[in-house]
C-alpha positions in Angstrom: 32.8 40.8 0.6 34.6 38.7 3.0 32.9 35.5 4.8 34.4 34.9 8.2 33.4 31.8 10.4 34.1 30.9 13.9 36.1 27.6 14.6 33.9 26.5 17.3 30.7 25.5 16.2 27.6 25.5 19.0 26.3 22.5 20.3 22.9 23.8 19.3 23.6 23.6 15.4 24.5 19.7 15.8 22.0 18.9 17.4 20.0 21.1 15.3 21.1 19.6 11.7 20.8 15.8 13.4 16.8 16.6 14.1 16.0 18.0 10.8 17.6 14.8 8.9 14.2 13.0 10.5 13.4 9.1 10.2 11.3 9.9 6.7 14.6 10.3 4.7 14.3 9.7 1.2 15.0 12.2 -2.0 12.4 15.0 -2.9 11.2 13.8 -6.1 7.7 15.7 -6.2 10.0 19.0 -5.1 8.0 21.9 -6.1 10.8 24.6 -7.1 10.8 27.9 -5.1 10.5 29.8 -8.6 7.4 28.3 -9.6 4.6 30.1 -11.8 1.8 29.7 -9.4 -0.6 30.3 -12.6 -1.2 27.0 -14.2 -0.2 27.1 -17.8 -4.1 25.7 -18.9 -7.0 24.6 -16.4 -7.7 20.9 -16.2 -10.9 20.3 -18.0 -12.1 17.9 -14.9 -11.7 21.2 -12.9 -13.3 23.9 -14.2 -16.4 24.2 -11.5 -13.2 24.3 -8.8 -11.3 26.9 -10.8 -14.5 28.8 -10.7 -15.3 28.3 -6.7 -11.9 29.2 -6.0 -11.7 32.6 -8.1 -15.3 33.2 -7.0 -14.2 32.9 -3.1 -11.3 34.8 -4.1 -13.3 37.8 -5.6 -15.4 38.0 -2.6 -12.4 37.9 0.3 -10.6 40.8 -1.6 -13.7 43.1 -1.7 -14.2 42.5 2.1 -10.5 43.4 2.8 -11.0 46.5 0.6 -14.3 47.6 2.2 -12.2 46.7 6.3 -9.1 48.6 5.1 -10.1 51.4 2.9 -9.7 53.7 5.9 -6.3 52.5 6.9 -4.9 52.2 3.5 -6.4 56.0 2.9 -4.4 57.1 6.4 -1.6 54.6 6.1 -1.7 53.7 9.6 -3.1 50.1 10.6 -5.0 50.3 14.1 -5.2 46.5 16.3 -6.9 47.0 19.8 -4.7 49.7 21.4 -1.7 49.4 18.9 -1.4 51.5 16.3 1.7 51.1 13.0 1.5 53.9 10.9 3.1 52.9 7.5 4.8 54.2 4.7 5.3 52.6 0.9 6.1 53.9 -2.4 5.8 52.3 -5.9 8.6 51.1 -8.4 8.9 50.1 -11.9 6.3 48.5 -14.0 3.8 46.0 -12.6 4.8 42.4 -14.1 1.6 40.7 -15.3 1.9 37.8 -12.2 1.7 41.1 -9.7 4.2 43.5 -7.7 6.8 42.4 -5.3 6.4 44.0 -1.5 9.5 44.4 0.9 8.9 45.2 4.2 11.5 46.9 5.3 11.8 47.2 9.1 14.0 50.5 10.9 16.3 50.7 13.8 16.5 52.0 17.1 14.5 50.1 19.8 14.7 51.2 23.2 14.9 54.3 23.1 12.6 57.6 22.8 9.4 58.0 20.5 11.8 60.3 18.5 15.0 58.3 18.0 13.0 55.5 16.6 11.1 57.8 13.8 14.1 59.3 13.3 15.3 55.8 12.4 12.2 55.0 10.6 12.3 58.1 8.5 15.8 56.7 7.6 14.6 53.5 6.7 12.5 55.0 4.0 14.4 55.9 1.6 17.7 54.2 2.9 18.5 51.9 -0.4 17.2 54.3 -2.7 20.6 56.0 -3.7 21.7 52.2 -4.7 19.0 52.1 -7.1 16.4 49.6 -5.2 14.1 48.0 -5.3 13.6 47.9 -9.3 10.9 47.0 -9.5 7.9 46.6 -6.6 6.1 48.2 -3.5 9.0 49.3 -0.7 6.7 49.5 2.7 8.5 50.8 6.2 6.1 50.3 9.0 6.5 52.1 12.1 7.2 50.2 14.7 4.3 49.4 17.4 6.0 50.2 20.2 9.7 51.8 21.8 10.5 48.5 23.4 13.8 46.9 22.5 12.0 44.4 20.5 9.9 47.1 19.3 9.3 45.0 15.7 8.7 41.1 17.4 6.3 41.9 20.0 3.5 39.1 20.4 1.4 41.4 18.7 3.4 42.9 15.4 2.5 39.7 13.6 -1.2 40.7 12.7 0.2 43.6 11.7 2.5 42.3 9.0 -0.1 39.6 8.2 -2.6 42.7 7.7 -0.3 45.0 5.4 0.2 41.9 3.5 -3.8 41.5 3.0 -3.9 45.3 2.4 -1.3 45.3 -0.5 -2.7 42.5 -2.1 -6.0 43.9 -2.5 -5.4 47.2 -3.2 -1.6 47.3 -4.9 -1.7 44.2 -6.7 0.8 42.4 -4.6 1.6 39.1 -5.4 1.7 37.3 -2.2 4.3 34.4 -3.2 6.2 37.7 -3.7 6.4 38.9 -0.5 10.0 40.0 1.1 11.1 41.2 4.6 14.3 42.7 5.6 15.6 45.1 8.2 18.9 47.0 9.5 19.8 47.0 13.2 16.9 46.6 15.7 14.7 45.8 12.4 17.9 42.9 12.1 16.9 42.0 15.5 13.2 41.7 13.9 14.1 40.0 11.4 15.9 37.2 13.5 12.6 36.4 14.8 9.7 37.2 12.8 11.2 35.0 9.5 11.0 32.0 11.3 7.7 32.4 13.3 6.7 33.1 9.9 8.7 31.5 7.3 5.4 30.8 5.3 4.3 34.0 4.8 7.9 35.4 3.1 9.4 34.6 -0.2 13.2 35.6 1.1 14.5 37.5 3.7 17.4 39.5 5.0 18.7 39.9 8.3 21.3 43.2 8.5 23.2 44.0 11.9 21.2 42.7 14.2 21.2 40.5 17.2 19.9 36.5 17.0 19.1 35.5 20.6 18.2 32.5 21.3 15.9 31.9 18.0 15.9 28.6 16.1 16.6 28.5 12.6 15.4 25.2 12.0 11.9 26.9 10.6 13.7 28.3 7.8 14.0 25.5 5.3 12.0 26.2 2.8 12.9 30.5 3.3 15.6 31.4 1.8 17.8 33.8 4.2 20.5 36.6 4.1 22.6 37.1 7.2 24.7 40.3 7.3 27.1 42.4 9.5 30.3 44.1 9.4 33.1 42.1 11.2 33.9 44.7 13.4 29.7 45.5 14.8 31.7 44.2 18.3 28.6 45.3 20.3 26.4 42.8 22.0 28.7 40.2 20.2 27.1 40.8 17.3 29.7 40.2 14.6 30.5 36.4 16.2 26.9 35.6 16.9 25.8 36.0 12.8 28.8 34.1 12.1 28.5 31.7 14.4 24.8 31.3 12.6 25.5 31.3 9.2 28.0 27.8 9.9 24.5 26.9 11.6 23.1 27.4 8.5 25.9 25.7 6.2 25.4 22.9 8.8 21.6 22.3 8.3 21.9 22.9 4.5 24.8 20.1 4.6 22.0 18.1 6.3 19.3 18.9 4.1 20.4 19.7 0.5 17.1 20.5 -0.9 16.5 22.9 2.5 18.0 25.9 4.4 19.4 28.4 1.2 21.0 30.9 2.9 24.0 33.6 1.9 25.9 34.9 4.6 28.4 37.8 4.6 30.4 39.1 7.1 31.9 42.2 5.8 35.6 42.8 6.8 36.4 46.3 8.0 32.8 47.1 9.0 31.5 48.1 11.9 27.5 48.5 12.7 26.9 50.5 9.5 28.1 48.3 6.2 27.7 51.5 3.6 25.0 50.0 2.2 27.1 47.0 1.0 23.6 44.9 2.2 21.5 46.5 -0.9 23.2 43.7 -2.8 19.9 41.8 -0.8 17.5 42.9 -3.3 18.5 41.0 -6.4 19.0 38.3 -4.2 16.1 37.6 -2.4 14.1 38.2 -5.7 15.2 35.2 -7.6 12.9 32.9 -5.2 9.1 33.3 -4.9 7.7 31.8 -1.9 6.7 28.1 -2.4 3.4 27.4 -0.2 3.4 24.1 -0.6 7.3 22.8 0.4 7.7 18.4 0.1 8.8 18.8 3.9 7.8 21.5 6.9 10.1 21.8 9.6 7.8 23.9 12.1 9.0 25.0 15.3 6.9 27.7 17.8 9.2 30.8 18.3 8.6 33.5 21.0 5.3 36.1 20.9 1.9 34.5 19.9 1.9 30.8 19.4 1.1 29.6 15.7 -2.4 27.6 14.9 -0.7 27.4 11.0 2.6 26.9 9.4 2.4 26.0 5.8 -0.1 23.0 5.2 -0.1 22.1 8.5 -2.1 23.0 11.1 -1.8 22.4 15.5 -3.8 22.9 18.6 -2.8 26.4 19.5 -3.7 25.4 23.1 -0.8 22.8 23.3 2.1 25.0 21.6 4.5 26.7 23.3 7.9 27.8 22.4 9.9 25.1 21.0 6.9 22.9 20.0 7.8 21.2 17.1 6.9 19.1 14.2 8.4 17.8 11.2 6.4 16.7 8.4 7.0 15.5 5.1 4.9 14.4 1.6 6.1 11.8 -1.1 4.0 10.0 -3.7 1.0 10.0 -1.6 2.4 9.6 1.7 2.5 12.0 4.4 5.4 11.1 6.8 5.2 12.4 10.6 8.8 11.6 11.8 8.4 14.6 15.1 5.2 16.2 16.4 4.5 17.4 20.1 1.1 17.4 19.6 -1.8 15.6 20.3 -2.8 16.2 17.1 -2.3 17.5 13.1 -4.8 19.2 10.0 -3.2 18.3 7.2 -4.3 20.7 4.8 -4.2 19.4 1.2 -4.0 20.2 -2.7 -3.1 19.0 -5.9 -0.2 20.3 -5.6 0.4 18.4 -2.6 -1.8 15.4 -3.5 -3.3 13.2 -6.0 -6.9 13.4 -4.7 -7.9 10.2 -7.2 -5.7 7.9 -5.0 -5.4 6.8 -1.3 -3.3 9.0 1.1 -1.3 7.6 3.1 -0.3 9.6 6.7 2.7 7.2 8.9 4.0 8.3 12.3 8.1 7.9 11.8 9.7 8.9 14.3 13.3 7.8 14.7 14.4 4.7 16.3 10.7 3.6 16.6 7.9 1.5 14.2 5.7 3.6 11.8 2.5 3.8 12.9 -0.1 4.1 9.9 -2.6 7.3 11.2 -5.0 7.3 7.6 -5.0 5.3 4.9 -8.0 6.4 2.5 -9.1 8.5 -0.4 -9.7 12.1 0.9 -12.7 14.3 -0.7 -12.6 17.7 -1.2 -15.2 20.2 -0.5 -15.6 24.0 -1.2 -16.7 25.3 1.9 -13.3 24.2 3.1 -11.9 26.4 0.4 -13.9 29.3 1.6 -12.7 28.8 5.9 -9.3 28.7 5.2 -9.3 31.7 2.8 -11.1 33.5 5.8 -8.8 31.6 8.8 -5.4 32.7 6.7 -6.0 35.2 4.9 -3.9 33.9 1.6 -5.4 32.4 -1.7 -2.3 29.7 -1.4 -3.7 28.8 1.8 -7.1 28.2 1.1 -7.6 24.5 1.0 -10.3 22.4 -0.5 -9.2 19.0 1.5 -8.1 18.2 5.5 -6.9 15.2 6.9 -7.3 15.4 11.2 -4.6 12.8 12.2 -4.7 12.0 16.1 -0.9 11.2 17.3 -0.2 8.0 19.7 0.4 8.7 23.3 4.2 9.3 24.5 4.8 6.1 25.9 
């Protein structure tokens, strides 16, 4: 595999890797490691009744998304308002004990008839299974919503993903810090978009062949991310764009050490089809399991429906639009605000994020201006809490037992 950069290097990406270096600074000593065993190796004695309310809310939000989706999981076809994705999945290897891996695997075409794109999606099936993948896991192709060119980004595919996420973890034994998505072509195109709108629900990802746009990478430091294409896919520039981004990517990783792991290949001699060159994505992407709870968020609203949740954090979906950003950051206590075009933050908080027995401490940093101290107290927790953000995200990592509401000074 040959890795080919351009010389010229957008103005974008500068600019890009200057914001994420933020006025918090400081090294990531509390950084939880994006292989981490979610399953805590004994429970604390001073939290058994918690233990119990969690498992117990759990329990009770799986058998509601069994009794919602039995129907769609019997048809394998999800229905949302007038949309309809049917779906396709098969099983590999042996379940581990900490649950299955799922990759969602997204097909080409776009733009064009009803029948070229299940042609494509009927491809996309089976496409890496002459390579021998995945190993081990649940391999799901949905069917694209629509025929548009941005057939798997509209505004409204992202319930559908968050939905056959919910649906294989309740009846497939998913493990949803093990949750993958990947596509070839128009599914690249897909790809490009829906990993950064929603960086917190994936593990890793893998762009193949397809086209970037205008779509900020700066959401993807805490996702780890493929980029590939053949070095001759000349059409719609597609070969210089994914080079251009992955020295975007080497640029904000330079920036951010701790942030941004990426692999990017640009395979000499190629054109649009790499002869399945990209299956080398699989064992890749699998050595990281999503971390929920990342020292530092860098959230940014991309195109489609704007975002009320990005990791722990939490905005006024009334005041986003695209390119609304925030950057947020935890240390020892400390929550650091150093960019936020909001009015407002919830701060949604852990153990793993937190040490409930002291003060936390939330400071508005942003560069080239004087902290401003937002909260300074000790924050209680409280189980129905747990139970509305189980229900609001629909992920056991999200559902928090502690918020913090932190109100933003005025732009002078």
């Amino acid at each position: 595999m040959k890795k080919v950069f351009l010389t010229k290097v957008s103005a974008f990406a500068i600019i890009a890797s200057l914001l994420v270096a933020g006025a918090c600074g400081g090294t990531d000593s509390n950084k939880t490691d994006n292989n981490r065993d979610d399953v805590p190796d004994a429970v604390d004695p001073n939290r058994v009744d918690e233990y119990e309310a969690e498992s117990g809310i759990y329990g009770e939000w799986k058998d509601s998304v069994h009794t919602a989706m039995a129907d769609a999981f019997k048809k394998q076809r999800l229905k949302i308002g007038s949309y309809e994705m049917p779906i396709y999945w098969e099983k590999f290897g042996t379940k581990p004990s900490d649950g299955r891996s799922l990759f969602i695997s997204l097909h080409g075409g776009g733009g064009a008839p009803a029948a070229t794109n299940n042609q494509q999606w009927n491809n996309q099936k089976t496409l890496y299974k002459s390579k021998g993948y995945p190993k081990e896991g649940i391999y799901l192709a949905p069917r694209a919503i629509t025929d548009t060119w941005d057939l798997h980004f509209r505004p409204e595919s992202d319930e559908f993903y968050e939905q056959i996420i919910h649906m294989c973890v309740a009846f497939l034994n998913v493990n949803p810090d093990k949750v993958y998505i990947m596509g070839y072509s128009a599914g690249g195109d897909g790809v490009w978009r829906i990993a950064p709108r929603m960086a917190d629900h994936w593990a890793a990802a893998s762009m193949m062949a397809g086209h970037p746009g205008d779509v900020s990478l700066l959401p993807l430091r805490n996702l780890p991310f493929m980029i590939w294409c053949g070095a001759k896919d000349i059409a719609y520039n597609r070969n210089e764009e994914c080079a251009n981004r992955i020295e975007e990517m080497d640029l904000l990783q330079a920036e951010d050490p701790e942030g941004y792991i990426h692999s990017g290949h640009i395979l000499s001699g190629k054109e649009h089809w790499m002869d399945l060159e990209d299956a080398a994505a699989f064992p890749w992407m699998t050595k990281y399991i999503r971390n929920p709870y990342p020292n530092k968020v860098v959230w940014v609203q991309g195109d489609g429906k704007m975002k009320r949740y990005f990791y722990w954090i939490g905005a006024p979906e009334k005041e986003a639009k695209k390119g609304s950003t925030a950057v947020v950051e935890v240390k020892d206590n400390e929550i650091c605000i150093s960019e936020c075009d909001y009015s407002y933050l919830n701060l949604y908080l852990n153990d793993k994020l937190v040490d409930f027995s002291k003060n936390v401490k939330v400071v508005y940093a942003p560069e080239d201006k004087e902290p401003v101290v937002l909260f300074d107290d000790i924050v209680t927790k409280d189980d129905k809490l747990l139970k509305s953000t189980l229900k609001a995200r629909g992920d056991k990592s999200y559902s928090f037992p502690a918020m913090v509401k932190v109100v933003l000074p005025k732009a002078e």
